[in-house]
C-alpha positions as CSV (number, residue, x, y, z in Angstrom):
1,X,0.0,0.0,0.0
2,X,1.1,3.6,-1.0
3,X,0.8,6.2,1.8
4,X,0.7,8.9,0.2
5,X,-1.9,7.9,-2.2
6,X,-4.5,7.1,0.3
7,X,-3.3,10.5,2.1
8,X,-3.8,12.3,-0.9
9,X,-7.5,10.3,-1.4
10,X,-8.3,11.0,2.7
11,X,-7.5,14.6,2.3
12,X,-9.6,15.2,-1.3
13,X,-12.4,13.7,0.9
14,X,-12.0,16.1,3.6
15,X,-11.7,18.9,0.9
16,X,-14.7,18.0,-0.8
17,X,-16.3,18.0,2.9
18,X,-15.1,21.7,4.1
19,X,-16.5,22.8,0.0
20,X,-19.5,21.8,0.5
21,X,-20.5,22.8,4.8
22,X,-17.6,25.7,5.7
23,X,-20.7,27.9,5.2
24,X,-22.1,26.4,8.1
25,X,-19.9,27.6,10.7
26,X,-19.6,31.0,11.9
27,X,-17.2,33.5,11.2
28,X,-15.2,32.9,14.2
29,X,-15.9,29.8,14.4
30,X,-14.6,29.0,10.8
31,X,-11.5,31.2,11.3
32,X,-10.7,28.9,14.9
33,X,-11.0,25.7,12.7
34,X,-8.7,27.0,9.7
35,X,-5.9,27.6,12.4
36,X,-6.5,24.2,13.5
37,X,-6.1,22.5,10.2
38,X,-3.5,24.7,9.4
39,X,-1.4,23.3,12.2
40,X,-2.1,19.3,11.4
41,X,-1.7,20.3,7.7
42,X,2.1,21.8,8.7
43,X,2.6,19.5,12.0
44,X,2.5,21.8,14.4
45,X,2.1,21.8,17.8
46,X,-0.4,24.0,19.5
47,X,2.0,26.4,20.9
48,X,4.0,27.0,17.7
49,X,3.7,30.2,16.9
50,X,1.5,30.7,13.2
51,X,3.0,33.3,10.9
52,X,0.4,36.0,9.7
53,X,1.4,36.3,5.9
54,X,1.9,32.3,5.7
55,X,-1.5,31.5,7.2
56,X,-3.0,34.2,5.0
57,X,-1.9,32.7,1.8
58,X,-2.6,29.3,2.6
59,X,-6.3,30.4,3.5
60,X,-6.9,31.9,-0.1
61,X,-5.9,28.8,-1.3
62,X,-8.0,27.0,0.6
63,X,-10.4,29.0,0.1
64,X,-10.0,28.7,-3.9
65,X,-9.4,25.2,-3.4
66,X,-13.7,25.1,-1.6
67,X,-14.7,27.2,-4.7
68,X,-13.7,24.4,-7.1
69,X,-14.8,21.5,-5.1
70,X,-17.8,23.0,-4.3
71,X,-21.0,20.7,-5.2
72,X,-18.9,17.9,-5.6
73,X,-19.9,14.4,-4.3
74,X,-17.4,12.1,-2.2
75,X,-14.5,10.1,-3.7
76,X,-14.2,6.2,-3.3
77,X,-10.9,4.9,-1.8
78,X,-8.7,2.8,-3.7
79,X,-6.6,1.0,-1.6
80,X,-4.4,-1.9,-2.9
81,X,-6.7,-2.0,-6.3
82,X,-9.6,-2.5,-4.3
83,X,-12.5,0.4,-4.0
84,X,-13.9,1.2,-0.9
85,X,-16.8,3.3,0.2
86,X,-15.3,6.4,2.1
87,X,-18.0,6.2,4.7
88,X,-17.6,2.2,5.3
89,X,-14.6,2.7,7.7
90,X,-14.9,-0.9,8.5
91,X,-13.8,-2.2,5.8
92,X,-11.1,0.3,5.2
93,X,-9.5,0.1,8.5
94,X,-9.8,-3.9,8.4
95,X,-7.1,-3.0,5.4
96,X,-4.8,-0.6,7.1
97,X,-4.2,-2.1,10.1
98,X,-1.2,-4.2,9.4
99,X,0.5,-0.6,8.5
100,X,-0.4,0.5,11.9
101,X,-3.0,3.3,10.7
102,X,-6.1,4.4,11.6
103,X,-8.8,5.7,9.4
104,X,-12.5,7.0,10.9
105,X,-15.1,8.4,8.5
106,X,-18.7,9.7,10.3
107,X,-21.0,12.8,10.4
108,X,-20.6,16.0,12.7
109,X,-22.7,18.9,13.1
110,X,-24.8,19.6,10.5
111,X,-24.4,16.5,8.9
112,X,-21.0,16.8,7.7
113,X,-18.7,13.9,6.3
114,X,-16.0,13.1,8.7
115,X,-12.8,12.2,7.9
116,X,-8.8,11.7,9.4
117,X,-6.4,9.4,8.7
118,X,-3.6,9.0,11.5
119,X,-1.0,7.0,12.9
120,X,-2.1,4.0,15.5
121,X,-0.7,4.8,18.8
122,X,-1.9,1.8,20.6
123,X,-5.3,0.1,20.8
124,X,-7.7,-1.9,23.1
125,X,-10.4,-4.1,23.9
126,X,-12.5,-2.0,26.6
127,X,-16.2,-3.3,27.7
128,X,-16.7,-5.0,24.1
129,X,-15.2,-1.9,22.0
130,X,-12.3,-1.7,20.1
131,X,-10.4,1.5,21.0
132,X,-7.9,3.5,18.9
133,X,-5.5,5.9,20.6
134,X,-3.9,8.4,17.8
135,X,-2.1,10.8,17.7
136,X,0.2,11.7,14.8
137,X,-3.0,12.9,12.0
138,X,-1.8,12.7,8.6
139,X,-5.3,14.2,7.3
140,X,-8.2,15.5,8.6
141,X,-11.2,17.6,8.0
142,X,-12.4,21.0,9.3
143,X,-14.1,18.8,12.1
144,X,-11.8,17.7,15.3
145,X,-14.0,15.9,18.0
146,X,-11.2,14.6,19.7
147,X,-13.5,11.3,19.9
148,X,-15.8,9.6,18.2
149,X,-17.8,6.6,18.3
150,X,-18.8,4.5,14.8
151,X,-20.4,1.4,15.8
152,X,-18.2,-0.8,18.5
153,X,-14.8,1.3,17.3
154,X,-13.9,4.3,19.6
155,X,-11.4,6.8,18.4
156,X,-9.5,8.9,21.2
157,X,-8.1,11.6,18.9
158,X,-5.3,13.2,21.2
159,X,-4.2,15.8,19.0
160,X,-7.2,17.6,19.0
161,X,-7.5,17.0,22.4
162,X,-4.3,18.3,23.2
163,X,-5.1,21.6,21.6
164,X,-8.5,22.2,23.9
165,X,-6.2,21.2,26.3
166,X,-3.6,24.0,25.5
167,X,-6.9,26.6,24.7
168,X,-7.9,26.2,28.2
169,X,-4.3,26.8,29.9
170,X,-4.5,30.1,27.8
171,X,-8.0,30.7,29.1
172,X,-6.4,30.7,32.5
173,X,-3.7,33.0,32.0
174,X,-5.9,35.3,30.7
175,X,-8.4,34.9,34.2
176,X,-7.6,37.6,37.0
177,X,-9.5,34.5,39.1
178,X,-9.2,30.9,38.6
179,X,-11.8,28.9,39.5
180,X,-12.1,25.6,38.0
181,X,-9.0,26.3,35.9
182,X,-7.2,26.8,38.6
183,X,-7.9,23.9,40.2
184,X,-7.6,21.7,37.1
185,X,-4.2,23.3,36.1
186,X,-2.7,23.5,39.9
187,X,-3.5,20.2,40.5
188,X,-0.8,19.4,38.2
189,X,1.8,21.8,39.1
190,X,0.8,24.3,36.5
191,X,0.1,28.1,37.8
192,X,-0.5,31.0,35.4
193,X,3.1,32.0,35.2
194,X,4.7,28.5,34.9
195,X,7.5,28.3,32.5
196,X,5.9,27.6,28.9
197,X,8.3,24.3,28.3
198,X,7.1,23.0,31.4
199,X,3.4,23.7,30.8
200,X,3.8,22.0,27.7
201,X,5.7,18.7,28.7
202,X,3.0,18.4,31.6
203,X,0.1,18.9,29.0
204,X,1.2,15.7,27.9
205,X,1.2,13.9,30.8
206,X,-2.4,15.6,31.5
207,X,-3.3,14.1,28.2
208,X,-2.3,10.4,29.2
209,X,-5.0,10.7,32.1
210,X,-7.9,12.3,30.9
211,X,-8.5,10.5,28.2
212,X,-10.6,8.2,30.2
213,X,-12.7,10.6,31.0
214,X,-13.8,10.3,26.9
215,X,-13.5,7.1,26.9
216,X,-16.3,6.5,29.6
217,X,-18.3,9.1,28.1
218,X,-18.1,7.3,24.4
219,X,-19.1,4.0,26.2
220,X,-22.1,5.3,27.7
221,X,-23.6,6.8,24.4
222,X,-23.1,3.7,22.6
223,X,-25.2,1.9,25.4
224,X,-27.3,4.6,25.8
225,X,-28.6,4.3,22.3
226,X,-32.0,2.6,21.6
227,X,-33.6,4.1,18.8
228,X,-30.4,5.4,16.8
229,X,-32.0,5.7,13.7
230,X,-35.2,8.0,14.3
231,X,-32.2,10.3,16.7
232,X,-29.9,11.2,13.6
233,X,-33.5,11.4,10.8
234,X,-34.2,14.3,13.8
235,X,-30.8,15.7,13.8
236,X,-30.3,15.8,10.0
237,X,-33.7,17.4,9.7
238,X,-33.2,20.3,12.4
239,X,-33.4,23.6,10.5
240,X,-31.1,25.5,12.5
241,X,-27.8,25.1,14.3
242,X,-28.9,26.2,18.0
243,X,-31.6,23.2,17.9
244,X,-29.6,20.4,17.0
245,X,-26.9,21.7,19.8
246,X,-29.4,21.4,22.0
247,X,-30.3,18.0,21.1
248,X,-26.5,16.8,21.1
249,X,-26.2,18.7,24.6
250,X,-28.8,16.3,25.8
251,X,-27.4,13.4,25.0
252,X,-24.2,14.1,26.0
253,X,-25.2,14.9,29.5
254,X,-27.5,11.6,29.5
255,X,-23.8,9.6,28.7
256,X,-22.1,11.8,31.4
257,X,-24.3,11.2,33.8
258,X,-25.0,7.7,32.8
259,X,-23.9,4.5,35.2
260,X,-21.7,3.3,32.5
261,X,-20.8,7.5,32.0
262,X,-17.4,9.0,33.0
263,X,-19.1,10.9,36.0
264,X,-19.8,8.2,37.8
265,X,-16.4,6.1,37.2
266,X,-14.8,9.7,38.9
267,X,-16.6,9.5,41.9
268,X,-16.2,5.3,42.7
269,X,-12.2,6.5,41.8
270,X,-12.9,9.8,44.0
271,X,-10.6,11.6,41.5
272,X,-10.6,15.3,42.1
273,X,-8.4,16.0,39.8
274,X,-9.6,14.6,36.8
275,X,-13.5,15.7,37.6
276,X,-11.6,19.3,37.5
277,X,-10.5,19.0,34.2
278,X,-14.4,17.2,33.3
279,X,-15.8,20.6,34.5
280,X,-13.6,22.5,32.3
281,X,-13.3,20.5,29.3
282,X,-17.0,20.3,29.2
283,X,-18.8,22.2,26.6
284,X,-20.5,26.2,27.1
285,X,-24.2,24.5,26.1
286,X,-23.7,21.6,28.2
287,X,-23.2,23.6,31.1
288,X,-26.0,26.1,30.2
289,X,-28.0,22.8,29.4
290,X,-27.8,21.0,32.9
291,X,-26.2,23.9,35.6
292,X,-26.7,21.4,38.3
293,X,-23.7,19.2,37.3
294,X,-21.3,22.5,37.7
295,X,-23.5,23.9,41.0
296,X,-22.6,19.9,42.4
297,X,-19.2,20.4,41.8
298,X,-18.7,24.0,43.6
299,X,-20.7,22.5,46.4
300,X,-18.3,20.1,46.3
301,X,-15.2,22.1,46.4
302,X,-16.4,23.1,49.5
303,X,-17.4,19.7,51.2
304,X,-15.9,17.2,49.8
305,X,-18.9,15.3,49.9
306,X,-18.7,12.7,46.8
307,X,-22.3,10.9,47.8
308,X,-23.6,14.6,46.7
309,X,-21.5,14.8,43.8
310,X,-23.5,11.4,43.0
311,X,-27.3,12.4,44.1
312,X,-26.7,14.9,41.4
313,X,-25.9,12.7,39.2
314,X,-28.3,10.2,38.9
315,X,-30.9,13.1,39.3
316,X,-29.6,14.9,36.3
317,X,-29.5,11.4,34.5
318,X,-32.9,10.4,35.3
319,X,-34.5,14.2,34.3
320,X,-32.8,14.4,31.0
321,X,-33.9,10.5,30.0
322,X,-37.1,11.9,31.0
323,X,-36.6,14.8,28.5
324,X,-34.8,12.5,26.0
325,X,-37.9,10.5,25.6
326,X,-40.3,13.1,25.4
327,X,-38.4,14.4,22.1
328,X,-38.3,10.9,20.6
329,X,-41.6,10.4,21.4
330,X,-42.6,13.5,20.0
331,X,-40.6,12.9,16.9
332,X,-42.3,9.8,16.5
333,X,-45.5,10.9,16.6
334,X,-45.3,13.8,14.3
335,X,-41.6,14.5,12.5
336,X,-42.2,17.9,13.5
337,X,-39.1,19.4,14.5
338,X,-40.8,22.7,15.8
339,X,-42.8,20.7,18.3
340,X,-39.0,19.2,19.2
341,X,-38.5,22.7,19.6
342,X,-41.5,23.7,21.5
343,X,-40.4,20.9,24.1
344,X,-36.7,21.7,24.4
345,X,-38.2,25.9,25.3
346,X,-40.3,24.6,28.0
347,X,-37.9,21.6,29.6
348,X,-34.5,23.2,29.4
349,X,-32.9,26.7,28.6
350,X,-33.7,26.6,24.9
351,X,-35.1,30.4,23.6
């Protein structure tokens, strides 16, 4: 097998994928993601520093690149004179393995194709899954979830972990006050003003141990899952980007809070420092979804008290299954996403 053919095929795949949804994203949040790629495109780490005029360029030619692709459908792979489907990463990973790669094809937000091709770090057999650890992308779309679940296969992505990792440190040395930064970061030595080389070797060992804590929460969304099908027909049909956040939001906080969820694995481990860095990895909607889980954990910081930390929990779990199977009944009755709507308005913080 040639690797620099089927990087060359990954990477026209993720082009054709940015072409046809970059107009999805908002202005910022477009400009956030091109920086991204343009670091994995140039194997950088997140705090190289990006030269202005070179980053410039290269975004006109993206962007020239998107006009041309633009309406174009989705390239099979060929791999060893055999064509796959780029979607069926099954079948395609089955072939790559002996070369110690990884390849993960999906949908994001939106409904985007999905794509990266990396380097295997190490895998493993966890609760019936197979996990891949990578971390060395050789391709990759605008997209960066630094995991994702397709079927029984996990993918703990730690590159783009690593850089939410090194976007929250920056966070806290822009913070006058702490607060869960503070103790997420201290907890491992680092203070705003630690030396740069030693916030970034220690990144890496903070990288090591909270991958678990996706790992857990991958788990519990796979067994979470009943009707799958009738969840994404909702998703792709959702008009607008707020709603189908919203819906993802409360999913993700049924897995959190689930009993096969990372939540609960932290507090049978009682490990404070890694439900720090939970708190502040989580996501701006989740928290504005379900404040209770980040009220629990300030309660917490001042009592210790783990069994509350775990009353929460379960209540959280069992009010958002409640509102989980509202929607999908709701769906199922009508496919009409504005009731969906009407019901995320009156049961969480949807306006």
């Amino acid at each position: 097998m040639k690797l620099s053919s089927l990087i060359e095929q990954v990477k026209l795949n993720c082009n054709i994928s940015d072409a046809n949804y970059w107009g999805y994203y908002s202005i910022c949040g477009l400009l956030m993601r091109l920086r991204e790629l343009y670091r994995n495109e140039h194997q950088m780490m997140p705090w190289e520093r990006i030269e202005h005029s070179s980053i410039t360029a290269w975004i006109e030619k993206r962007e020239s690149l998107w006009s041309s692709l633009e309406g174009e459908g989705l390239k099979n792979l060929i791999i060893d004179s055999k064509e796959f489907n780029p979607l069926d990463a099954q079948a395609v990973q089955e072939t790559i393995a002996s070369e110690q790669l990884v390849y993960a094809a999906g949908y994001s937000t939106f409904g985007k194709p999905s794509f990266f091709l990396a380097r295997l770090e190490r895998k493993e057999e966890f609760k019936g899954f197979s996990v891949y650890y990578t971390f060395n992308e050789l391709c990759r779309d605008l997209s960066s979830h630094p995991a994702m679940l397709i079927n029984r296969s996990i993918y703990i992505r730690r590159e783009p972990l690593l850089i939410k990792l090194w976007n929250r440190f920056l966070e806290l040395r822009g913070r006058r006050f702490g607060g869960a930064l503070f103790e997420a970061f201290s907890g491992y030595g680092i203070q705003r003003d630690t030396e740069l080389s030693r916030v970034q070797e220690t990144l890496l060992r903070v990288l090591d141990d909270i991958t678990v804590i996706l790992l857990y929460h991958e788990v519990a969304e796979a067994l979470e899952t009943d009707d799958n099908d009738g969840w994404l027909e909702l998703l792709s049909q959702c008009s607008d980007l707020k709603t189908e956040l919203y819906l993802r939001a409360v999913k993700d906080i049924i897995s959190d809070t689930s009993s096969y969820g990372p939540l609960r694995y932290l507090i049978e481990e009682k490990n404070e420092r890694l439900l720090d860095f939970y708190i502040i990895l989580s996501e701006r909607i989740h928290r504005a979804v379900s404040p209770a889980i980040v009220e629990a954990y300030q309660k917490f910081k001042n009592q210790r008290d783990w069994g509350q930390v775990d009353r929460t929990r379960r209540e959280v779990y069992l009010d958002f299954s409640r509102i989980y199977n509202k929607i999908t009944g709701i769906w199922t009755d009508t496919r009409d996403v504005e009731k969906v709507k009407a019901c995320l308005v009156k049961e969480t913080s949807f306006k």
